[in-house]
C-alpha positions as semicolon CSV with decimal commas, in nm:
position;residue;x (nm);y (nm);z (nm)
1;X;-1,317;-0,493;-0,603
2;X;-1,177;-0,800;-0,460
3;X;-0,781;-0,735;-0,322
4;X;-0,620;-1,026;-0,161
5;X;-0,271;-1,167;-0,100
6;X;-0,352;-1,492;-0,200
7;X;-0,337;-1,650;-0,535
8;X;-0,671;-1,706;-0,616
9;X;-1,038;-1,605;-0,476
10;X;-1,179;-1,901;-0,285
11;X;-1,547;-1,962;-0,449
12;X;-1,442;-1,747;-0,772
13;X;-1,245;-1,896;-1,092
14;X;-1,029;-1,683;-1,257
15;X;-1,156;-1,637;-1,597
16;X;-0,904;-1,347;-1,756
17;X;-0,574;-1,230;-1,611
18;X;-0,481;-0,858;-1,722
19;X;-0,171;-0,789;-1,579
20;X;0,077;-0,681;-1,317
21;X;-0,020;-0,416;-1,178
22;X;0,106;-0,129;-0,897
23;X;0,005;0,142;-0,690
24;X;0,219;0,378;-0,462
25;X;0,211;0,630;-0,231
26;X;0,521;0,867;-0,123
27;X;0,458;1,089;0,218
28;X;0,725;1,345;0,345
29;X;0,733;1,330;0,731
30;X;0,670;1,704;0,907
31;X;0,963;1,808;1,066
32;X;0,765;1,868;1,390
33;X;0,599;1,502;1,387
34;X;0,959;1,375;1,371
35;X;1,097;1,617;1,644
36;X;0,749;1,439;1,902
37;X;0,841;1,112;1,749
38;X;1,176;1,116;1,821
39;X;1,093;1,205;2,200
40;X;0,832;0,943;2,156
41;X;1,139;0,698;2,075
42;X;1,328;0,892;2,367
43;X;1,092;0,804;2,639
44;X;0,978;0,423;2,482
45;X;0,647;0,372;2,318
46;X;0,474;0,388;2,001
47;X;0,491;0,588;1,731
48;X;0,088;0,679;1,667
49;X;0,231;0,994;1,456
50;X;0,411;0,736;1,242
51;X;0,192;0,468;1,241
52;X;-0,117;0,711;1,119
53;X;0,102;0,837;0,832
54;X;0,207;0,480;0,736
55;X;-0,186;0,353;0,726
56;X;-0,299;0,656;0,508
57;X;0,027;0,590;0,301
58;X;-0,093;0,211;0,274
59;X;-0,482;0,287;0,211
60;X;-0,340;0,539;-0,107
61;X;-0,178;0,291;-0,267
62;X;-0,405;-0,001;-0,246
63;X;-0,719;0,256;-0,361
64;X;-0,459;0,322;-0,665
65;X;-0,386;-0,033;-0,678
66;X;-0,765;-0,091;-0,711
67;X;-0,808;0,180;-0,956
68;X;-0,526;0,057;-1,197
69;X;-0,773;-0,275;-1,182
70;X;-1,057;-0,088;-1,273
71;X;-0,921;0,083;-1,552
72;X;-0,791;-0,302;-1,721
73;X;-1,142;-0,417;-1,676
74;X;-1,067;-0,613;-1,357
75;X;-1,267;-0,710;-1,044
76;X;-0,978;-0,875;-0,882
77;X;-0,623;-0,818;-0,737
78;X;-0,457;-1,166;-0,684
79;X;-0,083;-1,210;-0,509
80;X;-0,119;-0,841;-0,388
81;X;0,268;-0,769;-0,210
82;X;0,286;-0,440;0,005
83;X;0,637;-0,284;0,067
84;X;0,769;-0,035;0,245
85;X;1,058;0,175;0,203
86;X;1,214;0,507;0,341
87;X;1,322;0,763;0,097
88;X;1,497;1,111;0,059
89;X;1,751;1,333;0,251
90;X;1,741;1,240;0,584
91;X;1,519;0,948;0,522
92;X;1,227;1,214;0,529
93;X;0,992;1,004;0,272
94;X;0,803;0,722;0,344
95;X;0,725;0,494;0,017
96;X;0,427;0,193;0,012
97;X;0,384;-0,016;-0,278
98;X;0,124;-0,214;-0,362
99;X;0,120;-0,458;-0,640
100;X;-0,069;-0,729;-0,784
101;X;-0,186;-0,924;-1,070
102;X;-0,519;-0,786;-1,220
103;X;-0,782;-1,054;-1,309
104;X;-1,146;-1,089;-1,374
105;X;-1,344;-1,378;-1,166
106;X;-1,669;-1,501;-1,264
């Protein structure tokens, strides 16, 4: 499956466009990886609690992303946008959307 953030798959012509498409992921943060991230924050640095939980919450939605494609008929994901968003009481979620237009390139 070909993702990209582009409009179009350099070497490949878009033959059949199936449709906007979307994949997310929601992660709640541990209440103990927030109380060593915060003293991460305390004491200056990064977050590599934080920044794991954002790349696993990034890699779920683009394999959803790829498997919404898969079930249109698509081998592409054009114009792919990730966002990011903090959710919930406390701002204890963490939300990453991926979406996309599904297409098939010959």
């Amino acid at each position: 499956m070909i993702v990209t953030t582009t409009q179009s798959v350099e070497g490949k012509r878009i033959v059949a466009y199936k449709g906007v498409i979307a994949g997310e992921a929601i992660l709640g943060a541990n209440v103990f990886k927030d109380m060593f991230a915060g003293l991460r924050d305390i004491v200056g640095g990064r977050s590599g609690t934080y920044e794991r939980e954002l790349q696993h919450a990034r890699e779920i939605a683009l394999r959803e992303l790829e498997q919404k494609a898969a079930d249109v008929g698509a081998n592409a994901v054009v114009g792919v946008d990730l966002d990011y968003e903090i959710l919930g009481t406390g701002n204890g979620m963490l939300m990453v959307s991926a979406s996309g237009t599904a297409v098939v390139v010959d």
